[in-house]
C-alpha positions as CSV (number, residue, x, y, z in Angstrom):
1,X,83.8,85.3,10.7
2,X,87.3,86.3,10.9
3,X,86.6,89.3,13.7
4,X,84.8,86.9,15.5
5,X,87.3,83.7,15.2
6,X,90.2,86.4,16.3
7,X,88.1,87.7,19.3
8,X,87.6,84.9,21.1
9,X,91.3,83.9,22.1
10,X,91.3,87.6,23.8
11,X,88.3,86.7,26.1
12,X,90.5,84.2,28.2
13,X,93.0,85.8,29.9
14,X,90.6,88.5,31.2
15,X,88.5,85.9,32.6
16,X,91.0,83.3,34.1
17,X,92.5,86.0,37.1
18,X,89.0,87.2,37.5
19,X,87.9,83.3,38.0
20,X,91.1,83.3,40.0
21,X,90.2,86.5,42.7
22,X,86.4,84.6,43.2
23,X,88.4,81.2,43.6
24,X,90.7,82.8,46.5
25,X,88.1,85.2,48.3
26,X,85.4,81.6,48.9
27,X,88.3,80.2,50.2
28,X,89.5,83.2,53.0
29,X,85.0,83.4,53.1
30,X,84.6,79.8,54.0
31,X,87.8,79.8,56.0
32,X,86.9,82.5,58.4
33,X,84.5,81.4,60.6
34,X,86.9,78.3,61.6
35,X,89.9,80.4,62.1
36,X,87.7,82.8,64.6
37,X,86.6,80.1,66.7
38,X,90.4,79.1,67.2
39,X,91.1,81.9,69.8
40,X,92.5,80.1,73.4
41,X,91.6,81.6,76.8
42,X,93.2,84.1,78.3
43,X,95.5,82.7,80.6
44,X,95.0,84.9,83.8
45,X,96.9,84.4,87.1
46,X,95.1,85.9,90.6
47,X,97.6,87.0,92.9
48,X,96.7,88.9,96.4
49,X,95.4,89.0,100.1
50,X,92.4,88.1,101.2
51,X,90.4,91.1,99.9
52,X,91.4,89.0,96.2
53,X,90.5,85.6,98.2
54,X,87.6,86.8,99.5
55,X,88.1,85.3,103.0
56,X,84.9,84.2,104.6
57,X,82.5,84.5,101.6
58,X,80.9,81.5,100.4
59,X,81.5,78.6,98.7
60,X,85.3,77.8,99.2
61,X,87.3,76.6,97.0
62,X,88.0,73.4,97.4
63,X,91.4,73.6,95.7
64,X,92.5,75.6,98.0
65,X,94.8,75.5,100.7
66,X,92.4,75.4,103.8
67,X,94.6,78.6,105.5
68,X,94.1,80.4,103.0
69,X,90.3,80.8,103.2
70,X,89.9,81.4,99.2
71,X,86.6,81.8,97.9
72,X,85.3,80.2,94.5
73,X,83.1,83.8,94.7
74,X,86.1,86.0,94.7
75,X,86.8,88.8,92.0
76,X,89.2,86.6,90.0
77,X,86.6,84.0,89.6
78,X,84.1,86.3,88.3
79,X,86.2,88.1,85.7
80,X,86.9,84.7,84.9
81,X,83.9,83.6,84.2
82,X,82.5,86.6,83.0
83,X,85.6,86.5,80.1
84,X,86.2,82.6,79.6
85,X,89.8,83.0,81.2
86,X,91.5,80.3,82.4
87,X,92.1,80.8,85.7
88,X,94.9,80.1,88.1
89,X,94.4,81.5,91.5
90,X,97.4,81.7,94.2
91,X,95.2,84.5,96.6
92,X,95.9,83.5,100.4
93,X,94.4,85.4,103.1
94,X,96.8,87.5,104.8
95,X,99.3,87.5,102.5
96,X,101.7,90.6,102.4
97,X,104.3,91.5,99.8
98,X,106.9,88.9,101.1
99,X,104.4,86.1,100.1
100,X,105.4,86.4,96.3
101,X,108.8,85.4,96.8
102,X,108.6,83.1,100.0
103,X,106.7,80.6,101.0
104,X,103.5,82.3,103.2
105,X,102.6,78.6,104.8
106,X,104.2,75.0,104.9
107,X,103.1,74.1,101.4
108,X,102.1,77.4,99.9
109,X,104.5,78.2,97.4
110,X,105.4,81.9,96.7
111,X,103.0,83.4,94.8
112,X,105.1,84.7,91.8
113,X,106.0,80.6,90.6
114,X,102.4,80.6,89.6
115,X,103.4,83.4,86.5
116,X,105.1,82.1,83.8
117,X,106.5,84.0,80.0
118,X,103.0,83.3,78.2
119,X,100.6,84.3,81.4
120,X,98.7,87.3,79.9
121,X,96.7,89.2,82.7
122,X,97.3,89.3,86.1
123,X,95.1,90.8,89.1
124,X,96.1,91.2,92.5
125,X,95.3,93.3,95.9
126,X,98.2,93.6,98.0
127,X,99.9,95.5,100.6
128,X,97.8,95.7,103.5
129,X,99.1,93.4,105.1
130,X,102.8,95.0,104.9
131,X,104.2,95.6,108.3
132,X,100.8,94.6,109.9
133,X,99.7,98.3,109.4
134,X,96.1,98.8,107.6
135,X,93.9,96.0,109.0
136,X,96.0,95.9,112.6
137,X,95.5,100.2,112.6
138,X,91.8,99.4,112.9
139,X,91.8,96.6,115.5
140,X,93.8,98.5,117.6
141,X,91.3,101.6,117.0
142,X,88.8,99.3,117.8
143,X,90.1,98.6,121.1
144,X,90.5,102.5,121.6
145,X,87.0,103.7,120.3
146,X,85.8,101.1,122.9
147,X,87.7,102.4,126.5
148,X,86.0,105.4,125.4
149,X,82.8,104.6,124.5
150,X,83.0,105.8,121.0
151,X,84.2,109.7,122.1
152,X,87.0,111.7,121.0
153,X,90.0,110.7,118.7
154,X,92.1,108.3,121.1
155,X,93.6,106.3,118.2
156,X,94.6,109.1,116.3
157,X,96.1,110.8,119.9
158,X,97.9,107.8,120.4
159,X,99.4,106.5,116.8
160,X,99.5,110.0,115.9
161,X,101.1,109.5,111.8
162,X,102.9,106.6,112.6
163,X,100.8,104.3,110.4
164,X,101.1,106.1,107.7
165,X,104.6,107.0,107.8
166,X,104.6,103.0,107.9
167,X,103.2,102.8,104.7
168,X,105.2,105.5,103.1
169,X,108.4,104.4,104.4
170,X,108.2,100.5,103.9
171,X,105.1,99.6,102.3
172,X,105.4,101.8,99.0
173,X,108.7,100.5,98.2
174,X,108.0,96.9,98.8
175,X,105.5,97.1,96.4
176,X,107.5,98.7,94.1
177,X,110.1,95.8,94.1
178,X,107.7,93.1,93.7
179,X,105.6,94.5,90.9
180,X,108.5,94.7,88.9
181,X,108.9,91.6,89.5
182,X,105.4,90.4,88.6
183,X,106.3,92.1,85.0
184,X,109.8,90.3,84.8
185,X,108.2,86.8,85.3
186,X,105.2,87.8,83.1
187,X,106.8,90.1,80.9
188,X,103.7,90.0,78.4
189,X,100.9,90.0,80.7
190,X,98.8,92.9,81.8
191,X,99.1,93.4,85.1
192,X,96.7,95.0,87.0
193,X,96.5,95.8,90.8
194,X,92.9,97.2,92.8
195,X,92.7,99.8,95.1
196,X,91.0,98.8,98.6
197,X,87.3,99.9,98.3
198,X,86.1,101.9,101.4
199,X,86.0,100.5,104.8
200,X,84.9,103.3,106.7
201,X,83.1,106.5,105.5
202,X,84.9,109.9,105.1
203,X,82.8,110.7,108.7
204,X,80.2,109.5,111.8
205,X,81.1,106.2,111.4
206,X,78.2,103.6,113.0
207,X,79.8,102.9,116.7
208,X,77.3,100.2,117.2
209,X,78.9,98.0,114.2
210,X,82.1,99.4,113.5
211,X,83.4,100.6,117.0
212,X,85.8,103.1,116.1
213,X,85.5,106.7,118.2
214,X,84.0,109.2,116.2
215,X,86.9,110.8,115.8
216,X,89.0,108.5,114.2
217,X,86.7,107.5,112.0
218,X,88.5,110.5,109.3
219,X,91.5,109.2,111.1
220,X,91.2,105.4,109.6
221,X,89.6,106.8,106.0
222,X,92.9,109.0,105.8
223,X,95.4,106.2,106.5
224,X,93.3,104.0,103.5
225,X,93.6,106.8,101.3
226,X,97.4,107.1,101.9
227,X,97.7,103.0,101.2
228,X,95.7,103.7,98.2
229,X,97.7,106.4,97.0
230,X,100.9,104.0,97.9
231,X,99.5,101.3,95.3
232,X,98.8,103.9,93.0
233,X,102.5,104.9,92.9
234,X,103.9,102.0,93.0
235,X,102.0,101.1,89.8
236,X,102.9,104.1,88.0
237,X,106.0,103.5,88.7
238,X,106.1,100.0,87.3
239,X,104.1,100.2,84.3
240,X,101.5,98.6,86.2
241,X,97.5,99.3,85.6
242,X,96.2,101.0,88.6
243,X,92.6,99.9,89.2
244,X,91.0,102.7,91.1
245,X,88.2,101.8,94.0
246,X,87.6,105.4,95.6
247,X,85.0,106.4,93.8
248,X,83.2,103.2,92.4
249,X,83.2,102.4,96.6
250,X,81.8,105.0,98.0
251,X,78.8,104.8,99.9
252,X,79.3,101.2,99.8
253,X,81.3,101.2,103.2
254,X,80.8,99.1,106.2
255,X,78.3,101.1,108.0
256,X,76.0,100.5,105.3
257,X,73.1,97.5,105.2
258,X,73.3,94.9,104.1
259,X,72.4,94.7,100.6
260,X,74.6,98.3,99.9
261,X,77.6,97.5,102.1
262,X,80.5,95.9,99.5
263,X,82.6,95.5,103.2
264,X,81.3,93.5,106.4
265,X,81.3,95.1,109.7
266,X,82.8,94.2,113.2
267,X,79.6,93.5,114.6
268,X,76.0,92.8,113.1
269,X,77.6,91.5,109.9
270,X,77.2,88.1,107.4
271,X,80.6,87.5,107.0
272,X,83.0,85.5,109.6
273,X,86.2,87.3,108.2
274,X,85.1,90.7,109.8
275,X,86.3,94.3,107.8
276,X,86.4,92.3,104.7
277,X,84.1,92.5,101.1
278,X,81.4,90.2,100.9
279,X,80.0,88.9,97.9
280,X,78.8,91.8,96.3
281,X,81.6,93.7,97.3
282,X,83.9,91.2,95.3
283,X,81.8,91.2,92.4
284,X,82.0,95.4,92.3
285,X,85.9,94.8,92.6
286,X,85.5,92.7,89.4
287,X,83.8,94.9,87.4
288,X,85.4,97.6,88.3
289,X,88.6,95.8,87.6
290,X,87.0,95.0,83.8
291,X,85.7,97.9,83.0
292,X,89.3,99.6,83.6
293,X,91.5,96.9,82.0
294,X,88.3,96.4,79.1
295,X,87.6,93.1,79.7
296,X,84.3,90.9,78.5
């Protein structure tokens, strides 16, 4: 009787912190699943030109500014949705670097005052625009394949590396400036900027849809790859994620059908903004975009 009597006090304190831990682990158990469903959206800000607009592909956006020709199917939309983000676009066709800081039309505020201190992932394509280079180099090769019937290398004989130097020389450090800028307004965002997907392939070309002379056709793929290789750069140089199209584009090109093609053609295409990604081509962009940035 007494062993027993003078054994039971001892019993207590063992099992009091043991009832304790059990008491405190249902708790963080049963606590757990509300506390994982309390996570906000992302809060994602598109910048860009029309290739991050996606001029000309259906539906608009109705929020939009009507010059700006943004598309509810454009690559921010679909990261958005495909990651619950919550989305504000600013993408205007034709917008060139001095859109971020001025206004590009009557109404359309500069691009950076959409970024604020808790925006946490911006996208953007931007820069061929800059100095009316890329997208006027092909018009005017355009015109030039077509005096001579889709022979020779007149563009190329006639600009010679002036477009590029272009780029080089102006482009590449106005990017520079304005994605640091992007970071100081959104200094805890990732910021992300794409690479232009293939308009052209490296050779042949397709003179009935894309008329560019035969010869300029490596003429036109060598001044993408040096705008390319500018955004590349200019990201590096900025801590910015670079968001490589070369490779994921290729064969994807505008002399491609329809169906492969991620970039619409002068003539024969779907697509009223010519030389510019349809649909598909947007969505590539995206996942191309999330798969580097790991995303959804």
């Amino acid at each position: 009787m007494l062993s027993h009597q003078s054994s039971a006090p001892m019993e207590k304190p063992v099992r009091r912190p043991a009832a304790c831990v059990l008491a405190a682990l249902a708790v963080l158990l049963l606590g757990a699943p509300s506390t994982a469903g309390a996570h906000s959206p992302i809060r994602y800000v598109a910048l860009g030109d029309s290739y991050s607009a996606a001029s000309g592909v259906l539906p608009p956006d109705p929020t939009a500014p009507p010059q700006c020709l943004r598309s509810l199917g454009n690559y921010p939309h679909v990261i958005a949705a495909a990651t619950g983000a919550h989305l504000t676009d600013v993408t205007c066709g034709g917008a060139d670097t001095g859109d971020y800081v001025a206004e590009q039309y009557p109404g359309v505020a500069p691009q950076l005052d959409a970024l604020a201190p808790d925006t946490q992932l911006v996208t953007m394509t931007i820069g061929g625009n800059d100095s009316g280079v890329f997208l006027d180099s092909i018009v005017q090769c355009g015109a030039a394949g077509a005096s001579t019937l889709g022979t020779g290398s007149p563009c190329k004989d006639r600009y010679g590396s002036s477009f590029e130097d272009t780029i080089r020389n102006t482009t590449y450090p106005a990017l520079v400036d304005r994605l640091r800028a992007v970071r100081a307004e959104a200094p805890r965002a990732k910021v992300a900027i794409l690479g232009y997907p293939w308009i052209l392939p490296s050779s042949g070309g397709c003179f009935d849809r894309m008329p560019v002379a035969v010869g300029d056709v490596p003429y036109l793929r060598s001044l993408q790859t040096t705008l390319n290789d500018a955004v590349r750069r200019a990201a590096a140089a900025t801590g910015v994620t670079y968001v490589d199209m070369n490779r994921v584009s290729e064969g994807h090109d505008a002399c491609q059908p329809l169906g492969v093609r991620w970039i619409e053609p002068v003539l024969q295409g779907t697509n009223p903004v010519v030389v510019h990604p349809n649909a598909l081509g947007e969505r590539g962009m995206a996942a191309q975009a999330m798969r580097v940035l790991r995303l959804g």
